[in-house]
C-alpha positions as CSV (number, residue, x, y, z in Angstrom):
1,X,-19.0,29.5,-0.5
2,X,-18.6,26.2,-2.0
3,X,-17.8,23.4,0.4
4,X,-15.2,21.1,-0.3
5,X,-14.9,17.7,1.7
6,X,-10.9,18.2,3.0
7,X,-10.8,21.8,2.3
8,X,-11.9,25.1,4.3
9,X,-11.4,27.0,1.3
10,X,-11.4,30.5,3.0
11,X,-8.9,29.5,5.0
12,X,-6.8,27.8,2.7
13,X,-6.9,30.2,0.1
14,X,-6.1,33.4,3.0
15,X,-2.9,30.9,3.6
16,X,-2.1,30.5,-0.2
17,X,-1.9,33.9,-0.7
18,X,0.1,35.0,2.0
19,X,2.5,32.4,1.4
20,X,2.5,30.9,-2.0
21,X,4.6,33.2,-3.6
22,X,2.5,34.9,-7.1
23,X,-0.7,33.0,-6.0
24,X,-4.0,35.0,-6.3
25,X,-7.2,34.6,-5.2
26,X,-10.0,33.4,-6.2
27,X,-9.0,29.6,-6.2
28,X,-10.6,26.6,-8.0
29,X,-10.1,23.3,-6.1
30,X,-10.5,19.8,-7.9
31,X,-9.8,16.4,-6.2
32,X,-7.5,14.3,-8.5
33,X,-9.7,11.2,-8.7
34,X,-7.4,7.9,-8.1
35,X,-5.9,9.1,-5.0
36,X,-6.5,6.3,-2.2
37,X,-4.9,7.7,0.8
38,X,-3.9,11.1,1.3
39,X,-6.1,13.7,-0.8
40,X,-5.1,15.5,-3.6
41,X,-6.1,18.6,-5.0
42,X,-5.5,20.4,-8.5
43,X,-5.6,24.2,-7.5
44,X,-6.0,26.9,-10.2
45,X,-5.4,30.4,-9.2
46,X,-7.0,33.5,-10.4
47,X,-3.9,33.6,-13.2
48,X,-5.1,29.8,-14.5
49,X,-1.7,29.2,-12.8
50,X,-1.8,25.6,-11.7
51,X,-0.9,24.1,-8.3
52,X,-0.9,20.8,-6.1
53,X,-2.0,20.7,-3.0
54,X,-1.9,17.1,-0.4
55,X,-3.3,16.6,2.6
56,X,-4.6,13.4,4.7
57,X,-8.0,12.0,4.5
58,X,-10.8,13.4,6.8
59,X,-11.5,10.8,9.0
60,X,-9.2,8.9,11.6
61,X,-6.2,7.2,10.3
62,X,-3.0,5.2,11.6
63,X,-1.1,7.1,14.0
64,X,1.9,7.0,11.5
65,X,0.6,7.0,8.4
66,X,-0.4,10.6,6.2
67,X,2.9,13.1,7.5
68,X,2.9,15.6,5.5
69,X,5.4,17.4,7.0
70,X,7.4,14.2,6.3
71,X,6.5,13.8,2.6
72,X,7.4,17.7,1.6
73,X,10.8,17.5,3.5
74,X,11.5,14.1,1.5
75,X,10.4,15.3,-2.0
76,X,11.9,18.5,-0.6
77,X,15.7,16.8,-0.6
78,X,14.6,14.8,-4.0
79,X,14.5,17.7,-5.5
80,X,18.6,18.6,-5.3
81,X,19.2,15.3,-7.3
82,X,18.6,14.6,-11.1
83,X,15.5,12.0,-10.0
84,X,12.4,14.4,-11.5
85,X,10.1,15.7,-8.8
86,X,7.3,18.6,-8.6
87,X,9.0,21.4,-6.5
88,X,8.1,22.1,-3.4
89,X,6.2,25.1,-2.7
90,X,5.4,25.7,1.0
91,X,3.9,23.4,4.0
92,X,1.3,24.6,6.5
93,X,1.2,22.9,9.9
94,X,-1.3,24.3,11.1
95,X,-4.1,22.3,11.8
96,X,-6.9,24.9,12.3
97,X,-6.3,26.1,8.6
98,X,-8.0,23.1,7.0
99,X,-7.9,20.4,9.9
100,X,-4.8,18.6,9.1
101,X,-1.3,19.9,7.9
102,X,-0.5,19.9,4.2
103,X,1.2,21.3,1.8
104,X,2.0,22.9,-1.9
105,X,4.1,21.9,-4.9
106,X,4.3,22.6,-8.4
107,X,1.7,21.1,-11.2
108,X,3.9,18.9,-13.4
109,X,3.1,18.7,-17.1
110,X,2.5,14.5,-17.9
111,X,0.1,12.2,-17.6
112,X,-0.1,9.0,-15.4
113,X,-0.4,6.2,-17.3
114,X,-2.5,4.3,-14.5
115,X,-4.1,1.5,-16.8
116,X,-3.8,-0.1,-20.3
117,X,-6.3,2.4,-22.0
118,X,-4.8,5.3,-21.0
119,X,-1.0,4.5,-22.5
120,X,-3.0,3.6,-25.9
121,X,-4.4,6.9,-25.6
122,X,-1.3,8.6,-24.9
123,X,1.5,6.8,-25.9
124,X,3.0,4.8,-28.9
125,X,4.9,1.1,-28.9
126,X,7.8,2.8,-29.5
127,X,7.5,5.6,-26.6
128,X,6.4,2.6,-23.7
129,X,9.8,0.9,-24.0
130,X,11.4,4.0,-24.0
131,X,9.2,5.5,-21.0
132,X,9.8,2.2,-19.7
133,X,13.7,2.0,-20.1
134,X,13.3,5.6,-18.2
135,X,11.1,4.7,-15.4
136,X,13.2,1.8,-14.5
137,X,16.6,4.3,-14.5
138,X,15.1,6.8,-12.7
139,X,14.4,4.3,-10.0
140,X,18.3,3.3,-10.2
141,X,19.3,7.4,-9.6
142,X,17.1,7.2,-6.8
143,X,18.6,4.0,-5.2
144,X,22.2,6.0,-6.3
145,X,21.6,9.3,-4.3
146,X,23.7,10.0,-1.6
147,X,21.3,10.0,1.3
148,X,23.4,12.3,3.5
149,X,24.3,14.7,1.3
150,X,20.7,16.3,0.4
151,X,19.9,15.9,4.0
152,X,18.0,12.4,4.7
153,X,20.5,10.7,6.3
154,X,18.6,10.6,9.5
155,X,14.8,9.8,7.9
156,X,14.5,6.7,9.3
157,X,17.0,3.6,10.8
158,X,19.7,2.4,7.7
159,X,19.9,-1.6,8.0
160,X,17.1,-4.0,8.7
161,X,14.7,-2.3,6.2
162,X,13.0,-5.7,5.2
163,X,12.7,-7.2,9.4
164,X,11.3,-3.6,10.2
165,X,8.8,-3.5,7.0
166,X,7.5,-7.5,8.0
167,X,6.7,-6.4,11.8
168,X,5.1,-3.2,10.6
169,X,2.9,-4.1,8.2
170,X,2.1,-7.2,10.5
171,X,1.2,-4.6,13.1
172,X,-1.0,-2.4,10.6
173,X,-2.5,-5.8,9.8
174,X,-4.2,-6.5,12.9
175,X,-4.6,-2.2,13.3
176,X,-7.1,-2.0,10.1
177,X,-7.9,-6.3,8.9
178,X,-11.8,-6.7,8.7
179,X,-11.5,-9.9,8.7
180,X,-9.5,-13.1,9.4
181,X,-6.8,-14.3,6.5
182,X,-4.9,-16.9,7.4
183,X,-2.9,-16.6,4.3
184,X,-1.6,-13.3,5.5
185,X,-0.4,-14.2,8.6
186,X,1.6,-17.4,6.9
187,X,3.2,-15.1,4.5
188,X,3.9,-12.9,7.4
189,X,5.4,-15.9,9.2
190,X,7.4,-16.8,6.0
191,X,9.0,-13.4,5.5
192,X,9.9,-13.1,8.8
193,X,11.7,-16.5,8.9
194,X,13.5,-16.0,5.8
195,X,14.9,-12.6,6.3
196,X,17.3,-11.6,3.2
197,X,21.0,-9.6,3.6
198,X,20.2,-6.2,2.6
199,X,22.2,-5.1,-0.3
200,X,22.5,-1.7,1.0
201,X,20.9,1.3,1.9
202,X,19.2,3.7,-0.6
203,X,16.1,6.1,-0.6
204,X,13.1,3.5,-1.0
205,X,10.4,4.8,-2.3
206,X,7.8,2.3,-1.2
207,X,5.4,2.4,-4.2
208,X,7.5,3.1,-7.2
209,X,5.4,2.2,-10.5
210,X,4.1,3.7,-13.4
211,X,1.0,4.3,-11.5
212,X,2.7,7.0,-9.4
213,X,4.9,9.1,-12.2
214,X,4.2,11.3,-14.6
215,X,5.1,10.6,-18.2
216,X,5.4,13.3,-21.3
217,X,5.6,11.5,-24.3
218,X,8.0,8.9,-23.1
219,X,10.3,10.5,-20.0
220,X,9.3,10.3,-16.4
221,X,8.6,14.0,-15.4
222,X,7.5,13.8,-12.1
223,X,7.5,10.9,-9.4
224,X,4.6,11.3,-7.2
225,X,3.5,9.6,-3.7
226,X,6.1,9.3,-1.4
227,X,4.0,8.3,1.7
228,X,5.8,5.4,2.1
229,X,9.6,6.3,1.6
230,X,11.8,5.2,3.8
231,X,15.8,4.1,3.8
232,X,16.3,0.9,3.6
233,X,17.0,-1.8,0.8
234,X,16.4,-0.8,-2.8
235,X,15.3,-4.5,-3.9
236,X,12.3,-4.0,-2.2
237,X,11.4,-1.2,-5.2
238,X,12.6,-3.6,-8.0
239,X,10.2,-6.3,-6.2
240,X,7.3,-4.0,-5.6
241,X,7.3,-2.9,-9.4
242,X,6.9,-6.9,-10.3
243,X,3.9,-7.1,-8.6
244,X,2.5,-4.9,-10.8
245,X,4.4,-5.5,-14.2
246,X,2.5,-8.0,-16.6
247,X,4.4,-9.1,-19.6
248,X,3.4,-8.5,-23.7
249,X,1.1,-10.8,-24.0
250,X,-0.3,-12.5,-21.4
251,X,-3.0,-11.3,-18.8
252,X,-2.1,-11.7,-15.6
253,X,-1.9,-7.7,-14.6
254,X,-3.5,-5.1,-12.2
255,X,-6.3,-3.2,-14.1
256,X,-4.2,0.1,-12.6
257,X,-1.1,-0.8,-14.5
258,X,-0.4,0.0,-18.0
259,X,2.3,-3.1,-18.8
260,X,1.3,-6.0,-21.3
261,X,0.8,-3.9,-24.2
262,X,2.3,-4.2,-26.9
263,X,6.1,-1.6,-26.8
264,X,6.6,-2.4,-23.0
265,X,9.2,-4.8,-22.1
266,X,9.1,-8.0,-20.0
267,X,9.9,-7.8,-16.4
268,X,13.0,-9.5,-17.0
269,X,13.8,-7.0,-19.3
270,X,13.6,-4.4,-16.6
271,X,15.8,-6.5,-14.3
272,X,18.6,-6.6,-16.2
273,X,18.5,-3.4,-17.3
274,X,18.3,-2.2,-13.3
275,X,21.3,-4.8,-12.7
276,X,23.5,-3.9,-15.5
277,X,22.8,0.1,-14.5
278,X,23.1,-0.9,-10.4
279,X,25.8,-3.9,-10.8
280,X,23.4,-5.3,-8.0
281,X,22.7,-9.0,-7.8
282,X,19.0,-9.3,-8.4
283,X,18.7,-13.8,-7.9
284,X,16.4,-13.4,-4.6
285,X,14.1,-10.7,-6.4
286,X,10.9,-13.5,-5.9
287,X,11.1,-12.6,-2.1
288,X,11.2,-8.6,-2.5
289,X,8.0,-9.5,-4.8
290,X,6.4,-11.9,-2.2
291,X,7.1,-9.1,0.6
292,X,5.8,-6.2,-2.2
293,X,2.6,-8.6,-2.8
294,X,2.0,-9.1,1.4
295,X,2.8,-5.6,1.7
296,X,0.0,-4.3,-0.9
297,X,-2.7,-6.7,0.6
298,X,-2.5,-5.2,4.0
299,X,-2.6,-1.5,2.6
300,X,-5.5,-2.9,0.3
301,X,-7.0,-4.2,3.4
302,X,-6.6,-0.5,5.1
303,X,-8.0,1.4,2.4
304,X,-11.1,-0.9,2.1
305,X,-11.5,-0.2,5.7
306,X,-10.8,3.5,5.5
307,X,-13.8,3.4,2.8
308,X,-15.8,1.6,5.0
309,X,-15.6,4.4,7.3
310,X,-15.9,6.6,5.4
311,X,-12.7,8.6,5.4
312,X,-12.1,9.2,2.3
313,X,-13.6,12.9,1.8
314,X,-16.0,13.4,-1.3
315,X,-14.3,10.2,-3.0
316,X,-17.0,8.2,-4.6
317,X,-16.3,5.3,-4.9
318,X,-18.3,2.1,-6.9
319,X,-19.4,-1.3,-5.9
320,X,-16.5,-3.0,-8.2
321,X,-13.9,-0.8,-6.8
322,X,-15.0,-1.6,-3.2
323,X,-14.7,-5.2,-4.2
324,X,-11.6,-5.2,-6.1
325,X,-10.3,-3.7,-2.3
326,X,-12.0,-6.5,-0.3
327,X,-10.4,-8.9,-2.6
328,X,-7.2,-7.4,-3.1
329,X,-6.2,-8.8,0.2
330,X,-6.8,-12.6,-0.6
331,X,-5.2,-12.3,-4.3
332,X,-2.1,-10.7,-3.1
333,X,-1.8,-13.0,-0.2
334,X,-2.1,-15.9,-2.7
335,X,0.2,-14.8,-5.1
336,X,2.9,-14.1,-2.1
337,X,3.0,-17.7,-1.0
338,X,3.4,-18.8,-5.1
339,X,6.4,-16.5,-5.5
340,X,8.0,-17.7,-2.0
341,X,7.2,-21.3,-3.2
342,X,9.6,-20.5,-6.5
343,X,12.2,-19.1,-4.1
């Protein structure tokens, strides 16, 4: 039997058939290339009929980070609302299936327009403002949905999202950091100094872009990767997407990001669309993007590590994309200390 770095694929596909409802045997599973953190697998059943299954990487990890259990009950409660999501299919806890929980949701037709080639192969001018109108009011739904009533009321602490996100990531810093960067400890220092008034408490999804959605045509079908989601304060969202927004025209993007080309709109663009559909006052968004930036170079830092370590199952990965990680860190830092000077 074929092995599969993540996968005991007798085991897993005994549990997909006894409780995948019309899954059958025998099952082909293909890792989705791009995933940097938890693993993800295309499954095609005996039918052709098309699955997704996630599961942590082989290899050690944070204590905190990878819950699967977590991210199925989220996308889970997601699912009751209007905001598009894969549907849930079934979670396995137990460990000695595959060695690590995971679990099962739908395959979602779309594509994910994770850099500038891909939208000019698969979308028009016209359908990336559209698609882009939609991503950025599908992230104001999610910021809208009443976290009580579809049952995540209790995910995580409501008020002091930003003060608890600063001494996290502060503490995954010094957790996973190869090295010494004393640009990310001043931003650190910074952030934690200047601690804004959250606006209010929403469903954050923690790394909301076009890089992590599916898009048919020009709608958002599916948003993917909710590792990170938390409650706390939606700016932080709005920011995060800044950091990887680039303007028409200039160059000043993340090769994983599709915005510059010709049809998307600016960044401001997207604010005021986000303000006029929230009513929220958006005049400190430069700190959400410093945090966002700060925030990315410490998970950069922990996925260069994690690839050092090799825990990231049958991912190859090249000497670029290893150096774009190791790098990442210094870049983001930078750029979080320009955007906190603006402030």
């Amino acid at each position: 039997m074929i092995e599969i770095a993540g996968i005991d694929v007798r085991r897993v596909t005994d549990w997909l058939v006894a409780n995948i409802v019309g899954a059958e045997a025998p099952f082909r599973f293909d890792i989705i290339v791009g995933g940097r953190s938890n693993l993800t697998f295309t499954v095609t059943d005996a039918k052709n009929e098309k699955y997704v299954l996630r599961r942590p990487p082989t290899g050690s990890v944070l204590a905190t980070a990878h819950d699967m259990e977590r991210e199925h009950r989220i996308i889970s409660a997601i699912g009751q609302t209007n905001v598009p999501v894969p549907e849930t299919l079934g979670v396995c806890r137990d460990i000695e299936v595959t060695g690590a929980p995971f679990y099962v949701m739908s395959h979602v037709a779309g594509v994910v327009l994770d850099s500038q080639e891909r939208a000019e192969e698969h979308t028009t001018p016209e359908q990336r403002r559209v698609a882009s109108e939609h991503l950025i009011d599908v992230l104001a739904d999610l910021h809208s949905v009443d976290i009580d009533a579809v049952g995540l009321g209790d995910l995580a602490r409501r008020e002091g999202y930003v003060e608890r996100q600063v001494k996290r990531w502060t503490t995954q810093w010094e957790k996973s950091k190869t090295r010494d960067l004393p640009a990310v400890d001043e931003v650190a220092r910074r952030l934690a100094a200047n601690l804004p008034t959250q606006v209010g408490v929403s469903i954050a999804h923690g790394d909301y872009r076009f890089g992590n959605v599916l898009i048919d045509g020009d709608r958002v079908t599916g948003v993917l990767d909710w590792e990170l989601c938390t409650l706390g304060d939606p700016l932080a969202d709005v920011g995060y997407l800044g950091v990887y927004w680039t303007d028409p025209g200039t160059d000043e993007g993340r090769h994983n990001d599709p915005s510059g080309l010709e049809g998307f709109p600016t960044y401001a663009a997207m604010l005021e669309r986000y303000a006029n559909r929230t009513g929220r006052d958006l005049s400190n968004i430069n700190y959400y993007r410093a945090f966002s930036s700060w925030r990315l170079a410490v998970i950069s830092e922990g996925v260069f590590a994690r690839y050092s370590q090799g825990a990231m199952g049958d991912q190859d990965v090249d000497q670029d994309t290893l150096d774009n990680f190791r790098e990442g860190p210094e870049l983001l830092s930078a750029a979080a200390l320009e955007l906190l000077d603006k402030n």
